[in-house]
C-alpha positions as CSV (number, residue, x, y, z in Angstrom):
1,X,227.6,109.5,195.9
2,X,226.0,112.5,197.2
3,X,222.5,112.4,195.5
4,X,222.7,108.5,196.6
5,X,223.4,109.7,200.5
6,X,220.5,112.1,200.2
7,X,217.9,108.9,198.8
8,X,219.1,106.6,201.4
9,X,219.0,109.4,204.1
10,X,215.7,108.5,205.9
11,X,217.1,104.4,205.8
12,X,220.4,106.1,207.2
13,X,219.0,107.2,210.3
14,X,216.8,104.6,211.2
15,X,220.2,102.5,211.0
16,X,222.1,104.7,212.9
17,X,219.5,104.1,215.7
18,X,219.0,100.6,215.1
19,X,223.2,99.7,215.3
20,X,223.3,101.8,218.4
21,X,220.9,99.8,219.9
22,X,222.5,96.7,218.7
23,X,226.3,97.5,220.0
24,X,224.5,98.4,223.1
25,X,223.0,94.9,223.5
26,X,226.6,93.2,221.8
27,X,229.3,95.4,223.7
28,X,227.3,95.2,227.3
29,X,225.2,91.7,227.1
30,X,227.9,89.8,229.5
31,X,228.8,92.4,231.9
32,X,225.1,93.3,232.6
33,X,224.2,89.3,232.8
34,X,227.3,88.0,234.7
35,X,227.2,91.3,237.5
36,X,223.3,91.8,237.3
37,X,221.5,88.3,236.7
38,X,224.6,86.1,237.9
39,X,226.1,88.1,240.8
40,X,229.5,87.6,239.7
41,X,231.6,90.5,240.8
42,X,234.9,88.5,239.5
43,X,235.4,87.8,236.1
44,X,237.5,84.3,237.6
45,X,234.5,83.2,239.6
46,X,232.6,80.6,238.2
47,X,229.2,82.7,238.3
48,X,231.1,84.9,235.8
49,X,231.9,82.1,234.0
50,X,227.9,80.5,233.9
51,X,226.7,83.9,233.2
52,X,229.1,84.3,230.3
53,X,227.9,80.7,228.9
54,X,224.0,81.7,229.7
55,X,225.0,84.8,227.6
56,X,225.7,82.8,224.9
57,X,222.9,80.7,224.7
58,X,220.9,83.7,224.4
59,X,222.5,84.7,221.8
60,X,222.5,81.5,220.1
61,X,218.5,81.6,220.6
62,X,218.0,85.1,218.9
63,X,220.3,84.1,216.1
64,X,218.1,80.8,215.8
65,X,215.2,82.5,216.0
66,X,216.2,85.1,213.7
67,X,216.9,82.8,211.4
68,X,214.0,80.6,211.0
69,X,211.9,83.9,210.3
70,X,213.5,85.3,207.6
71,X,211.4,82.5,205.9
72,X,208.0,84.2,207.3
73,X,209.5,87.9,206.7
74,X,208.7,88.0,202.6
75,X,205.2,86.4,203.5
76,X,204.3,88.9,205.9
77,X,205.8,92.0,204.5
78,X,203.4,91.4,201.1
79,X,200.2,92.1,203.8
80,X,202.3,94.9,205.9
81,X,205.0,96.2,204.0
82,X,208.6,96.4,204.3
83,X,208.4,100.1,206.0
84,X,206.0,99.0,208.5
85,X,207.1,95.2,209.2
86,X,210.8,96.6,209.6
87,X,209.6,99.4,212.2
88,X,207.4,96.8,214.1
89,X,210.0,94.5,214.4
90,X,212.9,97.4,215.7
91,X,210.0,98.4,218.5
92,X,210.5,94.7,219.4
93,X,214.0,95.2,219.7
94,X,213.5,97.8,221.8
95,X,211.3,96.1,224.3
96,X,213.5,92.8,224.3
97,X,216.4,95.1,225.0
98,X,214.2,97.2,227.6
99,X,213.7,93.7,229.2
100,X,217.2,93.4,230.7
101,X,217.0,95.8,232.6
102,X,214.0,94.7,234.5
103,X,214.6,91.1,233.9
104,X,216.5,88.7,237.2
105,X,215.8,85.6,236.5
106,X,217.6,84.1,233.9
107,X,215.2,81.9,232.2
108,X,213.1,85.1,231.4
109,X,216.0,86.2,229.3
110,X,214.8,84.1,226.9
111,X,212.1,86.5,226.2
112,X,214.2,89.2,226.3
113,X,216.2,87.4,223.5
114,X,213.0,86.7,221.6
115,X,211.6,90.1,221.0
116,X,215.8,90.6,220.0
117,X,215.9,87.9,217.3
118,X,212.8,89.5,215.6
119,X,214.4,92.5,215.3
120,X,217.3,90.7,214.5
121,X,215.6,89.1,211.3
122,X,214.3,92.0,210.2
123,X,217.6,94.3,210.6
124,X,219.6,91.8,208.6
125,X,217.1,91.1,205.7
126,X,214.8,94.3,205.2
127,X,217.1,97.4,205.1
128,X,219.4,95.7,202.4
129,X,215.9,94.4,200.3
130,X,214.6,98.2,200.9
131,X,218.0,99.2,199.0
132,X,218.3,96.6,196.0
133,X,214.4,97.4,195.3
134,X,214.9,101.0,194.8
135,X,218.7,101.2,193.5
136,X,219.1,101.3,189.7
137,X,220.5,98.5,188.2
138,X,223.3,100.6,187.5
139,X,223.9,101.8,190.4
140,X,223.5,99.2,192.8
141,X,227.3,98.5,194.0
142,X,227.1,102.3,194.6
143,X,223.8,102.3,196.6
144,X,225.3,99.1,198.8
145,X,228.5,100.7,198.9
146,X,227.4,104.0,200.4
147,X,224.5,102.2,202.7
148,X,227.4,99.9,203.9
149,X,228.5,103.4,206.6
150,X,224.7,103.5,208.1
151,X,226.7,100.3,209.6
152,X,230.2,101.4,210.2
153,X,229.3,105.1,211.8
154,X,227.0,103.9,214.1
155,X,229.8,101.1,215.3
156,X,232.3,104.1,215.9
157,X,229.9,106.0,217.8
158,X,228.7,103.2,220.2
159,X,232.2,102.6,220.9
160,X,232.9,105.9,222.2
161,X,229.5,107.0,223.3
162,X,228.7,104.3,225.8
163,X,232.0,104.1,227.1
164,X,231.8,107.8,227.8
165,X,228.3,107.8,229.2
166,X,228.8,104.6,231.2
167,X,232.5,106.0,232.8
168,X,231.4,109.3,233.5
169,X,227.7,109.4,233.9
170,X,226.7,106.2,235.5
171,X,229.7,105.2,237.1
172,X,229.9,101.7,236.0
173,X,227.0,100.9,236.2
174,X,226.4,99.1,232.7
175,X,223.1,98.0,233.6
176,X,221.3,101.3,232.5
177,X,223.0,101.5,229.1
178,X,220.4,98.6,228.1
179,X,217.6,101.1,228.9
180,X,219.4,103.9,226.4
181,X,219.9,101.5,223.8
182,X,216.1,100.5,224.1
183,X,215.1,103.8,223.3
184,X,218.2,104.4,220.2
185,X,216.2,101.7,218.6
186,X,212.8,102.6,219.5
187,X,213.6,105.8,217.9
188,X,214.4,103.8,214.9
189,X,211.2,101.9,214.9
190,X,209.4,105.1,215.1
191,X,211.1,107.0,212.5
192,X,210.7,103.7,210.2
193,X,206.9,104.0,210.5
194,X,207.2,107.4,208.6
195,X,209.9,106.2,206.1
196,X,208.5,105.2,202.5
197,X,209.9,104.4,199.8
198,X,209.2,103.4,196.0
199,X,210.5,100.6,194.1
200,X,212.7,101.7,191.1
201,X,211.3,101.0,187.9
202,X,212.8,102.3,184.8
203,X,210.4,102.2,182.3
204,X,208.6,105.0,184.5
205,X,211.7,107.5,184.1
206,X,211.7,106.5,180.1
207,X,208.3,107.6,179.4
């Protein structure tokens, strides 16, 4: 399990980044909408309630979105790579998430939430393709089982970290936590762009 952790090392922290980013964006999506975009200063008022609903049909449209291009992503990763399509795609991320915090109109989230789903596509297809190609056959529950905490840490973290930053450092003020998990996944994409790694193939080892 050890000698697995050290392979998938360079994939873990671009993860680690990545997830922070995304349980920035899931955690703090409708109280920056609702208070920032919506003005809703009640959670009972009904511009809490529209911005909670708007919040969900952005996320419906990333998720969409996200969707539909996992049919492009094996086209486009045979001229790119998956390395380099994956760490273009979290830089996306990163400026759809930067977006929010500039962003007050709420039809312009829709942008936001574009740039969002193409990361989205990629962060749910790539990493896990980058594993099964260069896991032996063998040891592929292993590889899956171990990659399956570059996930679960990251989760942990978020929910501590940016309830500690937000309570102590920016008194409330949810709004700039979309800025800090901008740049956790920008540091992903930039750390992807230097990650490389080769396909498994067996008959290599047995010569």
């Amino acid at each position: 399990m050890i000698k697995i952790a050290k392979h998938l090392l360079p994939l873990f922290i671009v993860q680690f980044f990545t997830w922070l980013g995304l349980f920035a964006l899931w955690i703090y999506a409708t109280p920056v909408i609702t208070r920032y975009i919506f003005g809703a200063l009640d959670a009972q008022s009904s511009a809490f309630e529209n911005g909670t609903a708007w919040v969900g049909i952005c996320f419906a449209l990333y998720s969409t979105l996200a969707a539909l291009l996992v049919f492009i992503i094996p086209k486009v990763e045979k001229i790119t790579g998956k390395e380099k399509l994956h760490a273009i795609a979290l830089i996306a991320g990163a400026v759809g998430l930067l977006l929010i915090y500039f962003i007050k109109n709420k039809y312009m989230l829709f942008l936001s939430f574009a740039f969002i789903g193409i990361a989205w596509s990629s962060i749910s297809t790539i990493p896990y393709s980058i594993v099964s190609s260069i896991a032996p056959e063998e040891s592929m529950t292993n590889y899956f089982a171990v990659f399956n905490f570059s996930v679960v840490i990251p989760q942990v973290t978020a929910a501590f970290l940016f309830g500690y930053i937000n309570h102590h450092f920016l008194n409330g003020n949810s709004i700039y936590i979309m800025p800090i998990g901008s740049f956790c996944m920008l540091i992903a994409g930039i750390v992807m762009f230097f990650v490389k790694y080769k396909v498994y193939q067996p008959e290599l080892i047995d010569d």
